[in-house]
C-alpha positions in Angstrom: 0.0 0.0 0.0 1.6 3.2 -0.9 2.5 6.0 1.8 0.1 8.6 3.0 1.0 11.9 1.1 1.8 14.4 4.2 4.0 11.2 5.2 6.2 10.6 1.8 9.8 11.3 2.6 9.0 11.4 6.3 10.7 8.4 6.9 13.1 9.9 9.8 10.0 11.2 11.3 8.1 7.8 11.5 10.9 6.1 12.8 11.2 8.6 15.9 7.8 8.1 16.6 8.6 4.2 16.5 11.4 4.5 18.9 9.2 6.5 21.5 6.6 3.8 21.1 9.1 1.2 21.7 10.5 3.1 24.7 6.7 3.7 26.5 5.6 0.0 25.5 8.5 -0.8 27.9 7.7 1.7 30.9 9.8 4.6 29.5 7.1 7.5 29.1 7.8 9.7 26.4 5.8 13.2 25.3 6.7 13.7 21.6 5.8 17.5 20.1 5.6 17.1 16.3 5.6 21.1 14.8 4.7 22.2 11.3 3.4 24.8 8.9 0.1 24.4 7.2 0.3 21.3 4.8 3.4 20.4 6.0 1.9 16.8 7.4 1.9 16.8 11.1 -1.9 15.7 11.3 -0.8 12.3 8.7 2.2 11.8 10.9 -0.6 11.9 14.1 -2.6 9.6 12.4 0.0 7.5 11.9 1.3 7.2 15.3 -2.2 6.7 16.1 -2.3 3.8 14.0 1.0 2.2 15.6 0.3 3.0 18.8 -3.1 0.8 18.3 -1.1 -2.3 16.3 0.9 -2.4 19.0 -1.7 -2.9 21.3 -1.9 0.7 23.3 -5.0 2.5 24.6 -5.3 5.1 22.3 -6.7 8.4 23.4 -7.4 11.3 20.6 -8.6 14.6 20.6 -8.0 17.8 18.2 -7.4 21.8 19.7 -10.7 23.6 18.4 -9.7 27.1 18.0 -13.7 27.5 18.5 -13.6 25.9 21.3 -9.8 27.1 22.7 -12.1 29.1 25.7 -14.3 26.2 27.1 -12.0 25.0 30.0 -11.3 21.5 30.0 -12.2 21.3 26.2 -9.7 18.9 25.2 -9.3 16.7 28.8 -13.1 16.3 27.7 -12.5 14.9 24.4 -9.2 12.5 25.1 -11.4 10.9 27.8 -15.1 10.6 26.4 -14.8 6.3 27.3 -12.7 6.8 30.2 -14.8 5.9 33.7 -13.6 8.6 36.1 -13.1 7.9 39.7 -15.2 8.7 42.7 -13.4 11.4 43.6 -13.9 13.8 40.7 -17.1 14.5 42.6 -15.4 17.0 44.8 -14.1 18.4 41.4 -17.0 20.2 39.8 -14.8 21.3 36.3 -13.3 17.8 36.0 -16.8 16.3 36.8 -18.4 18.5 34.1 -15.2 17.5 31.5 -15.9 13.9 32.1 -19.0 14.2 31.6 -20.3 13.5 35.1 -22.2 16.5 35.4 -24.9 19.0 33.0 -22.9 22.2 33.9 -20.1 23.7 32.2 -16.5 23.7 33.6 -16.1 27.5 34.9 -13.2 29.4 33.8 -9.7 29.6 35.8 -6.1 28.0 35.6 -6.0 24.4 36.4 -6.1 23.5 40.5 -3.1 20.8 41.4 -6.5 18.5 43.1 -7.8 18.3 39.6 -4.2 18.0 37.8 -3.9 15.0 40.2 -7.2 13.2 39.6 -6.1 13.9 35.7 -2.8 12.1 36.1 -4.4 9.4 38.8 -6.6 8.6 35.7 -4.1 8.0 33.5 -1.9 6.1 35.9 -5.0 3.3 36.5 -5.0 2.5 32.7 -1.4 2.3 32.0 -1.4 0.2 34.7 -3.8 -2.0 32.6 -2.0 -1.6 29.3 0.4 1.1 27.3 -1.6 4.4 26.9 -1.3 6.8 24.2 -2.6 10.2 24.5 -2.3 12.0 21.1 -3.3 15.5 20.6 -3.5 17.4 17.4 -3.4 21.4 17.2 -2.3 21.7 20.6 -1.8 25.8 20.2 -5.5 26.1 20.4 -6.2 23.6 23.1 -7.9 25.4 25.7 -5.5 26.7 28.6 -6.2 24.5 31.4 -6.0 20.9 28.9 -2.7 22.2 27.7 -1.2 23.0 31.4 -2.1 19.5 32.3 -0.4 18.3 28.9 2.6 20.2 30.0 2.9 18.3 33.5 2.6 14.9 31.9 7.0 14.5 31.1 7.4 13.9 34.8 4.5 12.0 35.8 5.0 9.9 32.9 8.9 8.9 32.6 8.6 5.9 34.3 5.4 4.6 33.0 3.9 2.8 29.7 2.7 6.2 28.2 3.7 7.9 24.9 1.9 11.5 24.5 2.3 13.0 21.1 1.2 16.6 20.5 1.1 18.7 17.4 1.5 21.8 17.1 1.0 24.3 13.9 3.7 26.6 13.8 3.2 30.2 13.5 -0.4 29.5 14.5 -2.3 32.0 17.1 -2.5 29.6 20.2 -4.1 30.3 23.4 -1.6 30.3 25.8 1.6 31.1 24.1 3.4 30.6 27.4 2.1 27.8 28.4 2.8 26.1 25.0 6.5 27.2 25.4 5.9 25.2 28.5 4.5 21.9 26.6 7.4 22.6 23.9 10.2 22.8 26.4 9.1 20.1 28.4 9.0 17.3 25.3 11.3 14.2 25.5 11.7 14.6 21.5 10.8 17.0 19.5 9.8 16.2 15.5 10.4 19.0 12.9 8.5 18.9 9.7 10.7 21.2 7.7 11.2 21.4 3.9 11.1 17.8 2.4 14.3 16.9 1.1 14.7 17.1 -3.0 14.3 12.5 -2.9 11.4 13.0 -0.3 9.8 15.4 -3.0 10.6 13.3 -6.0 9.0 10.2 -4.5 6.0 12.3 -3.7 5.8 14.1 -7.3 6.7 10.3 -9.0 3.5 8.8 -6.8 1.0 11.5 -7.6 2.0 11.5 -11.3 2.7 7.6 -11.7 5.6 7.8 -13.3 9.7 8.9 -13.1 10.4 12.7 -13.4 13.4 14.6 -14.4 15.8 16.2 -11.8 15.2 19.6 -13.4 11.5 19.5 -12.7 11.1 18.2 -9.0 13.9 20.9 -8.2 11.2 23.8 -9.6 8.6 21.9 -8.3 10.0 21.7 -4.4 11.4 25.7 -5.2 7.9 26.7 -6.2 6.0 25.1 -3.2 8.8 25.8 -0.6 9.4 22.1 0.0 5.7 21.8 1.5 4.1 18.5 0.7 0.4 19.8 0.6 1.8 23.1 -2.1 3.8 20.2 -4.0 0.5 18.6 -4.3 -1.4 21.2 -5.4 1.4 22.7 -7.6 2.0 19.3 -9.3 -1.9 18.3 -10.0 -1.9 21.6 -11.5 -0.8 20.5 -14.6 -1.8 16.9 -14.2 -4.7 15.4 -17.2 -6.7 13.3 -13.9 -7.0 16.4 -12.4 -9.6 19.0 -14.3 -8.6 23.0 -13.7 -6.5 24.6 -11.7 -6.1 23.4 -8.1 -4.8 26.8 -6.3 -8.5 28.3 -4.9 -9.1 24.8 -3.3 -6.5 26.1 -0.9 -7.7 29.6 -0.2 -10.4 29.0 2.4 -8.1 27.3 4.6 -5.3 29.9 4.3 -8.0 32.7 4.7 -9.2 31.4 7.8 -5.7 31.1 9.6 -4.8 34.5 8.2 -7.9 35.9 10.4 -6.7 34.0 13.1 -3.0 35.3 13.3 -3.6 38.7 13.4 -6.6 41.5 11.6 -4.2 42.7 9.1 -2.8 39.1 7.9 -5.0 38.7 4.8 -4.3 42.4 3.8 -0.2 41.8 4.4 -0.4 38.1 2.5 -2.5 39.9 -0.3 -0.2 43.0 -0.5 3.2 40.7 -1.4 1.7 38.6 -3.2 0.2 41.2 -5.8 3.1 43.3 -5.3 5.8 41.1 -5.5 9.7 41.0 -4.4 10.3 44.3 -5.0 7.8 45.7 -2.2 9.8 47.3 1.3 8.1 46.4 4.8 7.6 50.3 4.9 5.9 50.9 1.9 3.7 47.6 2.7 3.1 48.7 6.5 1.8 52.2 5.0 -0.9 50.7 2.4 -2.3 48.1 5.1 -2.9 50.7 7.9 -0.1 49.1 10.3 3.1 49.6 11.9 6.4 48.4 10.0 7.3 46.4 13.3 3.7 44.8 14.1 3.8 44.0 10.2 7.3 42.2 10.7 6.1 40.1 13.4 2.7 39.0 11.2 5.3 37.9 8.3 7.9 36.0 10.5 5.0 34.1 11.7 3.6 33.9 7.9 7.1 32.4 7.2 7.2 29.8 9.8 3.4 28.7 8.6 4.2 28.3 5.0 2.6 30.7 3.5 5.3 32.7 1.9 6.0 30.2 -1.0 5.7 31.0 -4.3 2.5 28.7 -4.8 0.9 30.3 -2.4 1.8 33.9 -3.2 0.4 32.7 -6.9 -2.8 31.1 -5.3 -3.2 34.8 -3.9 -2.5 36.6 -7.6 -4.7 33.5 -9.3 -7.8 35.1 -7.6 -6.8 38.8 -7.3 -5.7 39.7 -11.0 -7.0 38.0 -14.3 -3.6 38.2 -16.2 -2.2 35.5 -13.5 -4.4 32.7 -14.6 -2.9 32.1 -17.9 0.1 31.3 -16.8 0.6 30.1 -12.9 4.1 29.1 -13.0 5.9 29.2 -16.7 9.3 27.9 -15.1 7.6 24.3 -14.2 5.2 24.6 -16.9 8.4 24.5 -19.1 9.4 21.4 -17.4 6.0 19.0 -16.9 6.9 16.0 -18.3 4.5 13.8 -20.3 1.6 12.6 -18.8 0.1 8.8 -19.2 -2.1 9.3 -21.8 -0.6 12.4 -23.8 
């Protein structure tokens, strides 16, 4: 069976996650932080450690940040342990009661008490003590503030039990505690990078999606173009594939549009600004046409940088919908080198 996408050249990355399995199966606890821009695959990588963790017979507990839902205390406690049977004592904890599901109210508001970080961990402790546990959490940066306090505790209650935590993070992603995730961050036994795939890694994913062997020349544009990102290589490839009808760039503008709102108010404006503008723009002169300060503006790209969103596909994506004359022609570099398709 051929390899998930977001997890073609990734092999590194899998086999850390294997390791860390191998370590908690064996009483070692580990808490893994996977980070990585939009597309880059940290939510296939989850799911795949998801998937080992189950083969190789853990407890597997899942939930997802909601950035929604980042303000409802307890959100994500309430999601990893939907089919866990709390204890007794939770009784005398009214927001861990009402997480759990033990009660009709909602959790109030307020940092997380050490009584109900201890009926958390006591929780956890019973079913490791039954079989290996793994709690994996994806978009940790907009779990709610108390869930990711407890997440950042777990390194030391874990270390010498059969639990592996795995949390993703987005990075350059508004979150909801930023120090408490620098608490979760500094705290991980490993820490996974997704960076840029390497030029094989993006060959073997171009060569899957297109069936067929590709010239050096081309997967070097190709991985330029999209900034190494698996999802933009994607996109950017089925672009000018024949089992793929049209262009593919809009598909990704809702998704970028809506964590553009969520990094800052002037995002979409400073995203829309270089991509229409192009290279030759100067923070000042953007900073004056978006109604914002040069140094707020050079924060909101650093963190546009570290999300992805600075390649050259998705600086066209931006152009494909804001001027006519860019359609014609997305990308005449790889255009000039597509190889034959099956079927041409």
């Amino acid at each position: 069976m051929a390899a998930k996408p977001g997890l073609v050249g990734r092999d590194r990355e899998t086999a850390a996650l294997a390791d860390a399995l191998t370590a908690a199966a064996g009483g070692d606890g580990h808490l893994v932080v996977a980070t990585g821009g939009l597309g880059a695959g940290k939510t296939a990588l989850l799911t795949t450690a998801r998937e080992l963790a189950a083969r190789h017979g853990f407890t597997v507990l899942a939930a997802r940040g909601s950035y929604l839902e980042r303000e409802l205390p307890f959100g994500v406690v309430s999601r990893l342990f939907v089919c866990v049977q709390p204890g007794e004592e939770v009784q005398h904890l009214p927001r861990i009661a009402a997480a759990l599901g033990q009660s009709d109210s909602l959790a109030e508001p307020g940092p997380v008490t050490l009584p109900e970080l201890h009926v958390l961990h006591r929780a956890l402790a019973r079913m490791a003590a039954e079989r290996p546990v793994a709690v994996v959490v994806d978009d940790a940066q907009w779990a709610d503030q108390p869930s990711l306090q407890w997440l950042s505790t777990l390194p030391h209650r874990i270390e010498h039990l059969p639990i592996f935590v795995l949390a993703g993070v987005g990075a350059g992603e508004a979150c909801t505690g930023p120090q408490t995730l620098e608490e979760l961050l500094a705290a991980g036994t490993t820490e996974i990078r997704l960076d840029e795939l390497s030029f094989d890694g993006a060959r073997a994913l171009i060569e899957q999606e297109l069936r067929r062997s590709v010239e050096d020349e081309f997967v070097a544009l190709c991985r330029a173009e999209a900034g190494g990102n698996p999802l933009l290589l994607l996109n950017l490839v089925r672009a000018y594939s024949d089992h793929v009808e049209g262009l593919t760039a809009p598909a990704l503008l809702p998704t970028v549009n809506v964590r553009l709102r969520r990094l800052s108010p002037h995002a979409p404006d400073a995203l829309h600004a270089l991509a229409v503008l192009g290279g030759e723009v100067t923070l000042p002169r953007v900073a004056e046409l978006i109604g914002t300060e040069p140094c707020e503006l050079a924060g909101t790209i650093a963190a546009l940088r570290r999300m992805g969103l600075l390649s050259p596909t998705v600086l066209w994506c931006i152009r494909w919908c804001a001027t006519p004359c860019a359609r014609s022609s997305p990308s005449p570099s790889v255009r000039t080198c597509t190889p034959p398709l099956p079927g041409c």
